[in-house]
N, C-alpha and C positions, 0 to 999 in steps of 0.2 A: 549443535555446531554445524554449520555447514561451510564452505566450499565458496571463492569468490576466484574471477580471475582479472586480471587487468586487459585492455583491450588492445590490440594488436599497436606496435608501433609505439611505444607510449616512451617518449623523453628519447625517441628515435632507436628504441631497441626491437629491430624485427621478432624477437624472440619472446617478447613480454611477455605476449598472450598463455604464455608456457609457464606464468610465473603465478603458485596459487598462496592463497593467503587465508587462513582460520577465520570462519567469522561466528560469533556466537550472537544468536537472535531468538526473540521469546515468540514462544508459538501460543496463538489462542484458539480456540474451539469453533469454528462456524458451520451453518448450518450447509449442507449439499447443495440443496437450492430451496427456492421458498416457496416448492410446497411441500420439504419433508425441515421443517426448521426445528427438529428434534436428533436431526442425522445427523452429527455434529463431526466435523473433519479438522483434523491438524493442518494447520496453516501460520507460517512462519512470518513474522513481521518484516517489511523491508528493511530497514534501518540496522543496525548491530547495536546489541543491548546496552546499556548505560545506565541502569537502576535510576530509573525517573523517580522521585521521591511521591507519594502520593498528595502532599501538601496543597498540590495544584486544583482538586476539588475534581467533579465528577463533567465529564465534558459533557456541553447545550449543544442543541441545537445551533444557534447563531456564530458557537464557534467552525459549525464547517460550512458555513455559509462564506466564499470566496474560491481564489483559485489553485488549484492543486499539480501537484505532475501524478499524469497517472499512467501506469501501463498494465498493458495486457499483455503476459507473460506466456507467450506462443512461443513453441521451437521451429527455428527455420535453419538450418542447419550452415553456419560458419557467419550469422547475423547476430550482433548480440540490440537484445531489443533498447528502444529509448523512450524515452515519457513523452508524450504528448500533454497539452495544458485542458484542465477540465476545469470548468465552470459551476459552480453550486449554485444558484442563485437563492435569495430568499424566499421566493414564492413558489420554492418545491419543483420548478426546473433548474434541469441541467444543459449545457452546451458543450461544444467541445468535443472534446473526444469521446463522448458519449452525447446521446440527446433522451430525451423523455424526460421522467419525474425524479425524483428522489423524494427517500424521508428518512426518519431517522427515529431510531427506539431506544432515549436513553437510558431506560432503564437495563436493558441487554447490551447498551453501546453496540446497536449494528446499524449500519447505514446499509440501505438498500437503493442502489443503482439501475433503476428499469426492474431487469429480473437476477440480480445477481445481487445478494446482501453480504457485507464485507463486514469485519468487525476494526473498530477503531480503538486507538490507544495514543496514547502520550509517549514519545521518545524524543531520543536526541538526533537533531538533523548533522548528521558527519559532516556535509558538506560546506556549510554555513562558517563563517570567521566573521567573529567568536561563534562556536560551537553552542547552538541553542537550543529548547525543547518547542516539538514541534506537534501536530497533531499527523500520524499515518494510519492508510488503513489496508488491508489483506483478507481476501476472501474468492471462494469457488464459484462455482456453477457448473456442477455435473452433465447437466445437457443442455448445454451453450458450449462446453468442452472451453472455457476459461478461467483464467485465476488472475485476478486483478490487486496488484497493489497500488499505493498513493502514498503521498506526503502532500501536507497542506503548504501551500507554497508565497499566499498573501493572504 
């Protein structure tokens, strides 16, 4: 379970930001960074859980091939952070809010961004009407001192 808050001002109540809401969200296992990919760390999915059915089959490569929201989950104190749009491309570049290479290990389901490897999963995107399943992903980097989450967005 963790902890959400609404963001200042929201439907004109200066107070919002005061207002917290339960969120329960499924944590996966990823690696520190990738040269200890055995140091496995809690790391909480963005999205709030929704029992995705497994029926969907095991996610390819070609599905995260397109555009994502991604953020880099820094504290800057009384900022609450936003997604920037990230790029997969097929031929193993990325753009956007990151640049270099990507790959992807579906057998581990972890996408590795440059030097930060993130694990991915099937949820439900809250945002979306009607309310969809989507492809997100969450992961560290001990010394890079970031935590990156996504949602696939096209």
């Amino acid at each position: 379970m963790s902890q959400g808050r609404l963001p200042a001002n929201v439907g004109g109540n200066a107070y919002s930001n005061a207002i917290m809401m339960g969120h329960v969200r499924r944590i996966v296992w990823c690696p520190a960074s990738a040269s200890e990919p055995d140091n496995l760390w809690p790391i909480a999915l963005p999205e709030r859980y929704a029992g995705v059915p497994d029926d969907y089959g095991a996610i390819t490569e070609n599905e995260l091939v397109g555009t994502w929201e991604h953020i880099n989950l820094s504290y800057s104190y009384a900022q609450q952070n936003t997604a920037t749009a990230l790029t997969l491309n097929a031929n193993g570049a990325m753009e956007g809010a990151l640049t270099g290479n990507w790959s992807y290990d579906e057998t581990k389901k972890q996408l590795t961004l440059g030097n930060v490897i993130v694990c991915v999963e099937r949820e439900v995107d809250w945002e979306a009407s009607p309310r969809q399943v989507t492809l997100v992903y969450a992961g560290t980097e001990k010394n890079l001192n970031a935590t990156y989450w996504g949602k696939k967005s096209e």
